[in-house]
Each structure stands twice: as structure tokens, then as C-alpha cells.
N, C-alpha and C positions, 0 to 999 in steps of 0.2 A: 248387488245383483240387479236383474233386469225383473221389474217384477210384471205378470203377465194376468190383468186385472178380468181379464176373459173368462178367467175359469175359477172364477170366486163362488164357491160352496159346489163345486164339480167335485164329481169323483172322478180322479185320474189313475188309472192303472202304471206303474212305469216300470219295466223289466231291464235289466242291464244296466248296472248300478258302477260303471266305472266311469272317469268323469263327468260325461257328458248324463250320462243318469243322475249322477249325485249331482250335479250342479239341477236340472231341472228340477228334483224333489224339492232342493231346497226354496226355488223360486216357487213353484207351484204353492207349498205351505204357506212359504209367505206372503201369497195371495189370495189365504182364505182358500185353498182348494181342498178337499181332503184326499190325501194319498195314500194308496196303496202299492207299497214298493217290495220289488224281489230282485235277486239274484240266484242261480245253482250254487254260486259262489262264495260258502257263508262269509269267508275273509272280506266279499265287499258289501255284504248287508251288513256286516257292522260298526260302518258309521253310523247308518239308518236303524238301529233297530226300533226307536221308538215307531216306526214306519212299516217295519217289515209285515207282509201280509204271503202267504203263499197262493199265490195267484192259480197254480193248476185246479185250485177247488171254487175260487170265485165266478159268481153268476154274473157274465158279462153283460146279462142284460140290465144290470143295475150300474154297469161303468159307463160314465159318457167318453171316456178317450181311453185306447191303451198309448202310452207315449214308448217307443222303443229305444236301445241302440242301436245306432247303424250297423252295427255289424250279428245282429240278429238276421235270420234269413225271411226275407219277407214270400219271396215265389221261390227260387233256387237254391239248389238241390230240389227244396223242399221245404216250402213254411214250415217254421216254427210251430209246437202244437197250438201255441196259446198265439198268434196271428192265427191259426183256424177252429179255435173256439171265438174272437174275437169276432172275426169274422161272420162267421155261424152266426150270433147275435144283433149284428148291424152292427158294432162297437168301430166308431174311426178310430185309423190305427194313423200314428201321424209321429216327428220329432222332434226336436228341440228349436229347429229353425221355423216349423209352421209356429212354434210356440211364441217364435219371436216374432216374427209376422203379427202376429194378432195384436204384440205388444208396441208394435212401431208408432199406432195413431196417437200411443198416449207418453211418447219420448222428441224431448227437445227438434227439432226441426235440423232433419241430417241426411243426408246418401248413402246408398247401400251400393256398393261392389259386391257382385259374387263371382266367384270364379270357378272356372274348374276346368278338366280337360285332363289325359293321362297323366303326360308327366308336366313337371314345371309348378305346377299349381302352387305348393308352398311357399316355393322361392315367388312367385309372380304377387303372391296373397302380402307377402312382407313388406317387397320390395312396394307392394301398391299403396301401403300402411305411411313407410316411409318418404315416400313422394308427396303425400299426402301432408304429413306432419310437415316435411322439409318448407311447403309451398304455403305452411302458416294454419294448417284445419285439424282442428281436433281428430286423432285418427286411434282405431286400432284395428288389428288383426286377431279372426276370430274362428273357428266352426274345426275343420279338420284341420288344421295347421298345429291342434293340441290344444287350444285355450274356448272352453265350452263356451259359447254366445252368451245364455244367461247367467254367466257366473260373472259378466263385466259390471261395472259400474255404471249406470247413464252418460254418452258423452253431451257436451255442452252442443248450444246452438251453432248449428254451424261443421257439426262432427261430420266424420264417413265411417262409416261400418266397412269393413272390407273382410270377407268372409270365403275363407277357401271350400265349397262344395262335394264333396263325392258323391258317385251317382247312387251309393247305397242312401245318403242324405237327401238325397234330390227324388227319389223311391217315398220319401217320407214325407215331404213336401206339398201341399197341394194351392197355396194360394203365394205364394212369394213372388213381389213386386222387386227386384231388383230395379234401380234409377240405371246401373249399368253393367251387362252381366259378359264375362270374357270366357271364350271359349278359345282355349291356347292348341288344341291338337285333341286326335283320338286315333290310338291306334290300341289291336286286342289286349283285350286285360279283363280281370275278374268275371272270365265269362262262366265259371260255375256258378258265381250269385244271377248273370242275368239271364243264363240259359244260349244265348248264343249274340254273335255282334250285333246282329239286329237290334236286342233287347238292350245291349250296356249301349249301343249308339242316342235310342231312342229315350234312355233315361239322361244321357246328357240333352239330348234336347229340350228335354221337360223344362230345365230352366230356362228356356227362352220363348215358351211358349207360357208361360206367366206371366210374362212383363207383360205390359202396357205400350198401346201403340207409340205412344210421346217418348216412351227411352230408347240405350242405345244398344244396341247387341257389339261386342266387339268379336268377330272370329278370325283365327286363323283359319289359312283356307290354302294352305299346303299340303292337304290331305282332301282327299276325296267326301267325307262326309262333315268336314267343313264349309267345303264350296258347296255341297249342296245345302244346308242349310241354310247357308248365308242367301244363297239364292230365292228360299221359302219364308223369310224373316217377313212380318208385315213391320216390326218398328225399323229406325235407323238403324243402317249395317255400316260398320268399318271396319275393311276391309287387313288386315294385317298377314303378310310375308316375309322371310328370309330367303326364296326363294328369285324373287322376280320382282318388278314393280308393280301396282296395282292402285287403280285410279280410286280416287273418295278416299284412302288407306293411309296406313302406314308400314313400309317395311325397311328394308338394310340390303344394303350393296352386299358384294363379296368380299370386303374389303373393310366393312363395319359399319360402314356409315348412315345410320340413322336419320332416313329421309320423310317428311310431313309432306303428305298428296290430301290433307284430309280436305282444306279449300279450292282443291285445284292442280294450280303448281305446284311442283315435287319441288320443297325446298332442304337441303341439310340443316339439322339442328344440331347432331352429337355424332362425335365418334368412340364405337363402343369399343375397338378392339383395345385400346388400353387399361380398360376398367377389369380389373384380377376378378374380382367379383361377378363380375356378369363373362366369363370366359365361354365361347362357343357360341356357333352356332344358335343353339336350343337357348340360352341364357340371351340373347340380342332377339330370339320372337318373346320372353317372357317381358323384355324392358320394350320393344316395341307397341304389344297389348297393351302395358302399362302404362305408355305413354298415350296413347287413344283415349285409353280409359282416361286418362288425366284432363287431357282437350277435352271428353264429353263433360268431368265433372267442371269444367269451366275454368281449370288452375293454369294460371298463363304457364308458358311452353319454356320459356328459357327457367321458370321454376321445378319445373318437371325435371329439364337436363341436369338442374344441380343435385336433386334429388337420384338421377339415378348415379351421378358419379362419385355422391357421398355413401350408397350403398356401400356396407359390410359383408352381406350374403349369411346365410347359416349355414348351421353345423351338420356336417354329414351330405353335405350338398354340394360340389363341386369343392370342397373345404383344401384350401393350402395346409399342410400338416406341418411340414418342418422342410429344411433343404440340408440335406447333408451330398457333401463329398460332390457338390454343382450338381445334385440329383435331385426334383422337385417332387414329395410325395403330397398325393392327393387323396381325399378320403368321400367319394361321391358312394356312400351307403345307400341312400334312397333311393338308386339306380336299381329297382328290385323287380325290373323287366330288359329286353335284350334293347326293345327302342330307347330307350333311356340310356343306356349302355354305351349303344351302339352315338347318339347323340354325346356322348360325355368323349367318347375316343376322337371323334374329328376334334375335339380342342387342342389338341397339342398334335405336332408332327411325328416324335417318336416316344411310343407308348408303353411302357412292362404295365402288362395287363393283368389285376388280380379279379378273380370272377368265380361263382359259384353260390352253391347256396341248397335250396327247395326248387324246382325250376317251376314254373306257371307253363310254360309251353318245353316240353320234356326233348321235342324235336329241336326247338331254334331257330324254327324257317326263317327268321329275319336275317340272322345269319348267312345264309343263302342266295339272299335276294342283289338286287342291285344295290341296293343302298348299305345293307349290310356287309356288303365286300368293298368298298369304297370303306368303310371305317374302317376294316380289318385292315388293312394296309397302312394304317399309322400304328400296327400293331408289331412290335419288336419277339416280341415272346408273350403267351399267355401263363399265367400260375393258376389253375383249376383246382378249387377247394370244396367241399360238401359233396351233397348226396349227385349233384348236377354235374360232379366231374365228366363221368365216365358219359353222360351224352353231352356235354358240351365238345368234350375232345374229340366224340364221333362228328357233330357238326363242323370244326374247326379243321378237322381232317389235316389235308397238303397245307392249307393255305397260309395258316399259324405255325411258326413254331412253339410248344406248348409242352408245358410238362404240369405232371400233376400232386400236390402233397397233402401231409396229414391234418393240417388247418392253416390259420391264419397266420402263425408266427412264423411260421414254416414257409411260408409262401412270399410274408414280406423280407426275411431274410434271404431269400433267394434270387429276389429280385433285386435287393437292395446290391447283393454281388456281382448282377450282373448289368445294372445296370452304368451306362456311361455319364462323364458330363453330358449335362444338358437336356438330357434325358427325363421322364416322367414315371415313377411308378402310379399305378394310380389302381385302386380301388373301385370298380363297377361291377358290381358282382352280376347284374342281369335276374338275377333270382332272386325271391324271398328268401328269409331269413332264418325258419324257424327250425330249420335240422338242427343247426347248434346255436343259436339266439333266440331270445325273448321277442328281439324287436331290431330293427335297422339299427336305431343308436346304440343298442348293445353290441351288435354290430363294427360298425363305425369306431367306439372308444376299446375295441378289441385292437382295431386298426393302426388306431395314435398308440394305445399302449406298445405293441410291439415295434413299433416306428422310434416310441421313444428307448426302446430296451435297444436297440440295435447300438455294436460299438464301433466308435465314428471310426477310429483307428484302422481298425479291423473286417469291417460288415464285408470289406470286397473278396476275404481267403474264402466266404461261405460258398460248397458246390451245388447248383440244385442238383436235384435225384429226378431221375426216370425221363430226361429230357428227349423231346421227339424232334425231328427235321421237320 
């Protein structure tokens, strides 16, 4: 583990005891701190019980930090009680990456990557890992991607941190020197934690108002509150699109092709549209980001290109599942918003769309919009599954053909009938998960599972049920 020598004989408070808590406890201890840990949850204090401390009775004014998880409410809805006892008391309330921050002056001599940005960030975090490693530098991938920062090892001289961000993370945050921080896109999302886009814009910028004038900001600026950003950066900006060319930057033709303006001349280095792994659109701004970031960390450029075309990608992420009957099934679970979605159907020309879920925006308006109906039209049929059926198929209206079923099995089986050679089912649900999952990967291997139950023979006699024009 990463040990964090800052808070040797502190008292830490630390609530939210699922990874990213229990890896902090354990670092914090092992730095001589003394800990007081909780959860509602007794199933996850009981790794910790020597630890456990019920915190709603603790006098803040004896804690020097409360350390949270991110997905504690820090302002939205509505603080958590103990953020406003904490509070109340002057107690900084902070998380696992400020923790690492304080521990970076005392680890081997390395770069930090952070990322973040709605969607892409995982795959952009891996992919930035692997680039990294592929071009000879001790690398790993760390923070939201699922692997808690302080639970890593120390990397050697010479390492990169590369750390996926969320802005409930970046809420937690107050001193983080990113060497080079990517900002891949921002469109709405989790606007109940931040109260409105203002609020989730402005917690993404936080990480770029940390860094230090000497580093590099990398942004996308395909979006409106990228380019403006980019525009207010006091350190180095490089400039990254899929849309257009852009001078100082990096972006991609219509056509794939992976062009370096960062000296100057726009020279080609790679062409993406071959790489299965980086499919689309949205996947050639994650490997263009990545490649900036790669030129600021100084990794020569033809190193970068082998790195991205030795990319595998992950699971539940634009994920190849199986090809049956010349039909290519896809399992893009993560897809747990419409822009995500809506980004994952321009990858292929013709689409059996499965979608559905919890919906975060109940209406759809992306749907609606221009960009949204430009997707829809590599849309063959939609399968509409969860609580999101019934307003999805109202936003979809004329434009889709779409029908709606009883879940997942039901919807990959019906697609699987109808769909033709050459053809894509694909899995973007647009929605959260949690009407009938745990989580996107439960999700996801619901997905494969019933992909793999389908019989090859047969899958085409299946009718769907309730199909609309």
C-alpha cells in the first residue's frame, strides 16, 4: 500500500467503508494514524471491526479529517449528517486522492495522469496505463476505474500514476498537482449530487485549477464547456477533437485518421478505424487525449501508436461478446447515460439496439436533438428493457422502430431473431442499472450470459412481442 506519512498520530474519521474506505483505513493505520471507521452497512465494517467507531456520537472537534467515500453526499440533495456535524466543527472533510497527494513528496520520482470527463474516462484511464507501460514506464491505473490509489504498491523511479477522476472525487479533493490532467468531454450527468450543470461543470474544473502553471491541461473541446475552459487554462492547453482540426492539438479525420498539430504541422501518425478496440467515434477522442497526454509525458510518438494498437479494451465497454449467425454482439454496459449511448450507436452502421434501465434523465432530450437523431438512424430496431421502457419508447416515438420486453433474455433473444448478417446487436442501455442490477457489470454478464444461452441453430424462429412501426 501507499503509506500517507502526513497523518501520523491524526485522528481520521473515515465513513464509507467499501473499497476505497477500506483501502484508506488500512493505509492511514499504517501510518501511525489513529482511525475511526464506520459504515450503516454492518456487512462492511466487518473487515474493520477492530476500527469500528460510530461516528454519529463523535466530537468532531477532536477529529483532524473526516475522509469520505465519494459517493457520500457532500452538498446534493443534501449533506450527509456527519459532512454537517463535520462541518459545524471546522473538521476538513477530504478523500482518498487528497490522501495521496500529501503522499506523493515521499514516493519514488513519477507522473501523475488524471482524467476525467463524462463518459470514456475508464477506457481513456486504461488505455493511458497501457501506453504508458507499452512505451517502457512503470505504469498503473488507479482511483474510479475500481482499484483504490492507496491500496497500490509504490511504483518504481520513473512510474505514471494514471488515475480515473469523478467529480464526486474531485469534490473531495483540494490540493492535487496533476503533471497532466485530460478532460475528455462533459455532457449532463449526476446533476442530483451537484444540484445543477453549473455545479457538475464546475467540479470538473476543479481539477484543472490545481495543477500548476508548468503542466499540461489536455481538453476536449467538442463541447461547449470544454472550449471554454480550455480558453481560461493559465498552464499548457492541448487542444483535442474528433470533430474538426485544431491548431497546438490533437485530433482525427472522418475517416480515422490520427493526426499530431501539437508542433505545428498536422502530421498523421495512426489510423484508428481498424483497431476493434478503440471502435467509434467517442473511443478515437479517448486514444487522441491519450496520445497528448503521452507527448506531454515525453513518450516518443511512434511508442504511443504501438500502445494504442496493442490495446485490448475492457469489459462492458464497447466489449465484442460473440459473433453468431455473421451477427456481431456487443456489450457496452457502461453506457449508463443517452450521450454514451447515443456515442456507442454511430460505431457500426446497422444497429438492434438493446437499452433501458433507471433512467437519469426520464425525458431523453438527447434523443431529440440533432446529434441524437443522427445516431438514431444507424438504429434498425430498439429492445426497451426496465423501468425506462415506457419513456424511452415515448421519446423514440416514429423515429425507431422499437418494441418493448420483460428483461434482458427476452430482449437479446429477440434481437438475435431479428437481426441480419452483418448486422450488430448491441447493448447501450442509456440508463443506470439499478431497477434490476447491482451495478453495470452485473449488467453487462447478464448480457454475455444470455448471448451465450442463445441456440446458434435456432435463435432466428424467436418472435419479438409488441413490436411498434
Amino acid at each position: 500500500m501507499i503509506p500517507v506519512p502526513a497523518y501520523h498520530r491524526r485522528r481520521i474519521a473515515v465513513f464509507g467503508l467499501a473499497r476505497t474506505g477500506l483501502a484508506s483505513c488500512r493505509a492511514l493505520e499504517a501510518s501511525g494514524a489513529t482511525v475511526l471507521a464506520w459504515d450503516d452497512n454492518a456487512d462492511r465494517r466487518a473487515p474493520v471491526t477492530d476500527l469500528a467507531c460510530g461516528l454519529y456520537s463523535v466530537d468532531f472537534a477532536t477529529i483532524d479529517a473526516l475522509l469520505l467515500a465519494p459517493g457520500v453526499p457532500l452538498t446534493h440533495p443534501a449533506p450527509h449528517p456527519l459532512v454537517t456535524r463535520a462541518a459545524a466543527a471546522g473538521c476538513p472533510i477530504l478523500g482518498d486522492v487528497e490522501l495521496f497527494e500529501t503522499a506523493r513528496p515521499h514516493l519514488p520520482a513519477h507522473q501523475l495522469v488524471a482524467i476525467t470527463g463524462t463518459n470514456g474516462k475508464s477506457t481513456s484511464t486504461a488505455l493511458m496505463a497501457h501506453v504508458a507501460a507499452a512505451a517502457g514506464r512503470p505504469s498503473v491505473a488507479a482511483g474510479n476505474i475500481g482499484v483504490p490509489v492507496l491500496s497500490l504498491n509504490p511504483l518504481d523511479a520513473g512510474g505514471v500514476y494514471v488515475l480515473e477522476t469523478s467529480s464526486f472525487q474531485i469534490d473531495l479533493t483540494h490540493s492535487l498537482r496533476a503533471d497532466v490532467a485530460i478532460l475528455l468531454n462533459i455532457t449532463p450527468d449526476h446533476l442530483d449530487r451537484h444540484g445543477s450543470m453549473a455545479g457538475y461543470v464546475g467540479a470538473k474544473e476543479r481539477l484543472f485549477e490545481m495543477q500548476t502553471p508548468d503542466a499540461t491541461a489536455v481538453i476536449g473541446v467538442d463541447d461547449a464547456p470544454g472550449r471554454s475552459l480550455a480558453a481560461r487554462c493559465r498552464q499548457r492547453v492541448v487542444p483535442v477533437s474528433v470533430t474538426g482540426a485544431v491548431d497546438g492539438g490533437v485530433y482525427v479525420t472522418e475517416t480515422g485518421t490520427l493526426i499530431d498539430a501539437v508542433d505545428g504541422a498536422a502530421r498523421p501518425v495512426a489510423e484508428l478505424a481498424g483497431l476493434a478496440a478503440l471502435a467509434g467515434r467517442h473511443n478515437w477522442q479517448n486514444a487522441a487525449a491519450v496520445y497528448a497526454a503521452g507527448r506531454a509525458l515525453g513518450l516518443a510518438a511512434d511508442a504511443i501508436v504501438r500502445g494504442l494498437e496493442g490495446f485490448t479494451g475492457l469489459a462492458h465497454r464497447m466489449e465484442p461478446v460473440a459473433t453468431r449467425a455473421e451477427v456481431l454482439f456487443v456489450n457496452d454496459s457502461k453506457a449508463t447515460n443517452p450521450d454514451a449511448a447515443t456515442r456507442a450507436l454511430t460505431a457500426f452502421e446497422r444497429v438492434h439496439w438493446i437499452a433501458g434501465g433507471r433512467a437519469k434523465d426520464p425525458h431523453f432530450a438527447l434523443l431529440r436533438d440533432g446529434a441524437g437523431r443522427d445516431a438514431l438512424r444507424h438504429v434498425v430496431h430498439a429492445y426497451l428493457i426496465g423501468e425506462a421502457a415506457g419513456d424511452l419508447a415515448q421519446a423514440l416515438g416514429s423515429q425507431v422502430e422499437h418494441s418493448r420486453h420483460a428483461g434482458m433474455a427476452q430482449a437479446v433473444a429477440a434481437a438475435a431473431a431479428r437481426a441480419r448478417p452483418g448486422e450488430v446487436v448491441l447493448l447501450s442501455p442509456a440508463c443506470a442499472s439499478f431497477d434490476a442490477y447491482a451495478d453495470f457489470e452485473a449488467r453487462g454478464e447478464a448480457f454475455r450470459a444470455a448471448v451465450a444461452g442463445l441456440d446458434a441453430p435456432s435463435h432466428r424462429s424467436a418472435k419479438p412481442e409488441g413490436d411498434r412501426p
